[in-house]
C-alpha positions in Angstrom: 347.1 98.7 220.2 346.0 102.1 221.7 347.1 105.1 219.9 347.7 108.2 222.5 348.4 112.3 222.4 351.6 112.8 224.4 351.7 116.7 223.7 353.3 118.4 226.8 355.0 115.3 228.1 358.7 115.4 229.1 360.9 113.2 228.8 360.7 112.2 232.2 356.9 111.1 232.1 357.5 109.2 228.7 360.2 107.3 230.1 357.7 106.8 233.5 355.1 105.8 230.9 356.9 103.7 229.7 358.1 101.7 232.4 354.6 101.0 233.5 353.8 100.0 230.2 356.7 97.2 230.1 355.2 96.2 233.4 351.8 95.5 232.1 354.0 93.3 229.2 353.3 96.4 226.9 355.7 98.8 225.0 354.9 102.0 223.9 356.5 103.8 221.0 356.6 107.8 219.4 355.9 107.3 215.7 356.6 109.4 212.4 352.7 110.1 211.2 353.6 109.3 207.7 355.4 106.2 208.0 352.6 105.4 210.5 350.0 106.2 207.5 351.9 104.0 204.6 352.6 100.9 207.3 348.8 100.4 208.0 348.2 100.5 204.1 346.7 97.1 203.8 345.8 96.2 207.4 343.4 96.2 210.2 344.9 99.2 211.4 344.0 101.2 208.2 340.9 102.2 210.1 342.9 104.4 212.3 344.5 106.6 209.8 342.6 109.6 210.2 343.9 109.5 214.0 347.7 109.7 213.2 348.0 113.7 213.5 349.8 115.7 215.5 352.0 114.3 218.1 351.2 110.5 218.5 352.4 107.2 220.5 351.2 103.9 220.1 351.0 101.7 223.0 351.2 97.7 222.0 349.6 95.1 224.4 351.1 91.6 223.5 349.0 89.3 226.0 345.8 90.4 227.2 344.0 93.8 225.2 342.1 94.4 228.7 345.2 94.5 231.0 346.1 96.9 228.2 343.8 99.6 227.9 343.2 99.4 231.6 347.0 100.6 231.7 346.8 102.8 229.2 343.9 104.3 231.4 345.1 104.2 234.5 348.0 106.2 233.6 345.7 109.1 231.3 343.8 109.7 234.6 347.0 110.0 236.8 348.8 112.4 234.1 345.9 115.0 232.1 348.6 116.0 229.4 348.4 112.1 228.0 345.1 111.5 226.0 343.9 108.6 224.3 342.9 109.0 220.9 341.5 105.6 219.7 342.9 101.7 220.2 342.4 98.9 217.5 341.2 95.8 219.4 341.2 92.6 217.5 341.5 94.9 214.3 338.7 97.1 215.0 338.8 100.3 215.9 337.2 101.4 219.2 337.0 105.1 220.5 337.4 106.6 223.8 334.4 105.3 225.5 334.1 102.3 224.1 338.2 101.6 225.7 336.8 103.1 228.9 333.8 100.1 228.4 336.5 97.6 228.1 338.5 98.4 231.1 335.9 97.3 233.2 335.7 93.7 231.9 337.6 91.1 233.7 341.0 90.0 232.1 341.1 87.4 229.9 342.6 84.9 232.1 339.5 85.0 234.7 337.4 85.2 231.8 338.4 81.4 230.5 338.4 80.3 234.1 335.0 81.8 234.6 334.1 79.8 231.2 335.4 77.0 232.3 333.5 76.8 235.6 330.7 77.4 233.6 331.2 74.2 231.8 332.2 72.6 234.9 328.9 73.3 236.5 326.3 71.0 235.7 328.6 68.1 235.8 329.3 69.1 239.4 326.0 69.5 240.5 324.6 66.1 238.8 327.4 64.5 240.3 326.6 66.1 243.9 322.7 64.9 243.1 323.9 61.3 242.7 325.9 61.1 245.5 323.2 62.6 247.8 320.5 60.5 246.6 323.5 57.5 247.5 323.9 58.9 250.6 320.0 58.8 251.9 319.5 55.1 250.3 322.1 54.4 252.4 321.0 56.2 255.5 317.7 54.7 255.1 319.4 51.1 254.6 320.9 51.6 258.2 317.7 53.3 259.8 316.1 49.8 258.6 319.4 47.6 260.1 319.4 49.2 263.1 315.0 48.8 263.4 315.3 45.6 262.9 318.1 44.8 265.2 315.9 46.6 268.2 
């Protein structure tokens, strides 16, 4: 969840917001401060009060939070008039720079895959050691065949 400053934005660029949002599997909503303030009584997202003033819209990633903020800030650079304020990740709240920190990691899909090639790793290699050290034992059984046969 990233929450955002939309002061300034038409109609236009909300509804161009977001439609690249619901691409990304995200949807983006404005939201009434107070009602914002009593429905995170209670819940990770109590951290962000403070941050629900003025004019604010709260954009919800469902899948991956990276794919999310690197949405959210891929459309803040293309349009200066949408700021970020603050996102809650995991139920913590993370500021501006941290966000900016996050985009950069891979998603969370080639995250696991890169995990599981980790894993995958040493059984690969011991099984490529095995087989090599097969291999020459068998070379050498043939170098000696055919030495013999001469």
């Amino acid at each position: 969840m990233i929450l955002t400053d939309y002061k300034g934005l038409t109609v236009e660029e909300l509804s161009e917001a977001r439609r690249k949002f619901r691409d990304a599997k995200m949807d983006y909503s404005v939201v009434k401060n107070t009602l914002a303030r009593i429905a995170s009584d209670e819940t990770p997202i109590t951290s962000a009060r403070d941050y629900f003033q003025g004019p604010v819209g709260i954009a919800f990633g469902y899948d991956d939070p990276v794919l999310a903020v690197k949405s959210v800030l891929a459309y803040s650079k293309a349009n200066e008039k949408f700021k970020i304020k603050c996102g809650i990740i995991e139920g913590s709240l993370v500021e501006e720079n941290e966000l900016k920190k996050i985009a950069v990691l891979p998603s969370k899909d080639m995250l696991l895959s890169m995990l599981a090639g980790a894993f995958s790793a040493p059984a690969s290699k011991l099984a490529a050691g095995l087989n090599a050290t097969i291999a020459k034992f068998g070379y050498a059984l043939e170098a000696l065949r055919s030495k013999k046969t001469e």
